[in-house]
C-alpha positions as CSV (number, residue, x, y, z in Angstrom):
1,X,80.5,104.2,106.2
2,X,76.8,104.3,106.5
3,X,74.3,104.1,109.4
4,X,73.3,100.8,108.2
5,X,76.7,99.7,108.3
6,X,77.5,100.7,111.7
7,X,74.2,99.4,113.1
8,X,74.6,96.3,111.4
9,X,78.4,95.6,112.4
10,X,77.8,96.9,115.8
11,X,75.0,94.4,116.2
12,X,76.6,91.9,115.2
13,X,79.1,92.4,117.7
14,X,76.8,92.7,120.3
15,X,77.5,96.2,121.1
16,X,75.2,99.0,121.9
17,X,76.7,102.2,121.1
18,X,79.4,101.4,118.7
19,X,78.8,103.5,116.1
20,X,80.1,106.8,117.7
21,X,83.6,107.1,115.7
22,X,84.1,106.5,112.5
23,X,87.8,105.4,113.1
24,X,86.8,102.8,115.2
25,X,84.3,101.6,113.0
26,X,86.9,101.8,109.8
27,X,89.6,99.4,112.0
28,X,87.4,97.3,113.0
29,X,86.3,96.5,109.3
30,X,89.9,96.9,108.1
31,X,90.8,94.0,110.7
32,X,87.5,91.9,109.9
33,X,87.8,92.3,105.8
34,X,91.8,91.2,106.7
35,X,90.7,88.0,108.4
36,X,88.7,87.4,105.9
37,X,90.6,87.5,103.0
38,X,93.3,85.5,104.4
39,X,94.2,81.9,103.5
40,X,95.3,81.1,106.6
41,X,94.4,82.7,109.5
42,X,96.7,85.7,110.2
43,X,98.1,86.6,113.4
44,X,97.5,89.7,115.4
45,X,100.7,91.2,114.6
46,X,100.7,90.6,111.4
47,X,97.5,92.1,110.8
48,X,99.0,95.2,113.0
49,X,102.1,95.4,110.6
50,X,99.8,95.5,108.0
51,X,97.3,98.4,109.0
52,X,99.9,100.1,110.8
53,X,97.9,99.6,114.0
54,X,99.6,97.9,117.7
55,X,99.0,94.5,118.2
56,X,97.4,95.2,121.5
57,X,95.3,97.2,119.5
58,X,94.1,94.4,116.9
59,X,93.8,92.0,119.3
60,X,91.3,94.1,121.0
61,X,89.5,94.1,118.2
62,X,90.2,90.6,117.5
63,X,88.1,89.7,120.8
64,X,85.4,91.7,119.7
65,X,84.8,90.2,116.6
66,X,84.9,87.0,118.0
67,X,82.1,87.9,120.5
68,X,78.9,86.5,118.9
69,X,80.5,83.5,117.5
70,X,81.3,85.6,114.4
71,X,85.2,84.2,114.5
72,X,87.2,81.9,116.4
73,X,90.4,82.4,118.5
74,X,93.2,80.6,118.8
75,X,95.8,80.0,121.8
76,X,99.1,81.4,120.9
77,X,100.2,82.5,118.5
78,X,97.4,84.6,118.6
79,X,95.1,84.4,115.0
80,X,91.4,84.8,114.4
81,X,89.3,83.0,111.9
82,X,86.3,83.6,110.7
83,X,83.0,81.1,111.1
84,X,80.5,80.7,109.1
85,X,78.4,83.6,110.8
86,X,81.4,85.8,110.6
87,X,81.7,85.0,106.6
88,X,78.1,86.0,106.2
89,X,78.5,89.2,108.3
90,X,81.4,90.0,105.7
91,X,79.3,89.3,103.0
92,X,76.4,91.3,104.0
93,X,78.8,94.4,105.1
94,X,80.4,94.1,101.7
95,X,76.8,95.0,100.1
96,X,76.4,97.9,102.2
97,X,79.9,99.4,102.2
């Protein structure tokens, strides 16, 4: 990932210094790109089984990408879609990737 990546990921999430591990930064992008690509919005633990990361742990990560309106979250079971902010913030990422 690049520094314009990080920076413009990180802002978008509304978070200050979140570009200080790269593994962070790869999951969250794993779980937003997965999200994305989906046809119907996937569930926590099935984006988990998928990246081989806890559901505790995507679900985390689902609440930050929901933070700036960038993706909606649903009452159980637990699934995250994307608005139309968060499909632009894909789109732009995608360039810069």
């Amino acid at each position: 990932m690049n520094e314009n990546f990080e920076d413009t990921l990180g802002e978008a999430l509304g978070i200050i210094a979140f570009s200080y591990n790269d593994t962070v930064t790869q999951e969250v992008w794993d779980v937003l790109t997965t999200i994305s690509e989906a046809t119907i919005p996937p569930c926590s633990e099935d984006i988990a089984k998928s990246l081989d990361l806890s559901p505790t742990h995507v679900e985390l990560i689902q609440y930050l990408i929901c933070n700036n309106d960038n993706a909606e979250y649903g009452v159980s079971p637990r699934c995250c879609w994307l608005t139309e902010k968060g499909q632009k913030l894909v789109k732009e990422l995608r360039n810069l990737v």
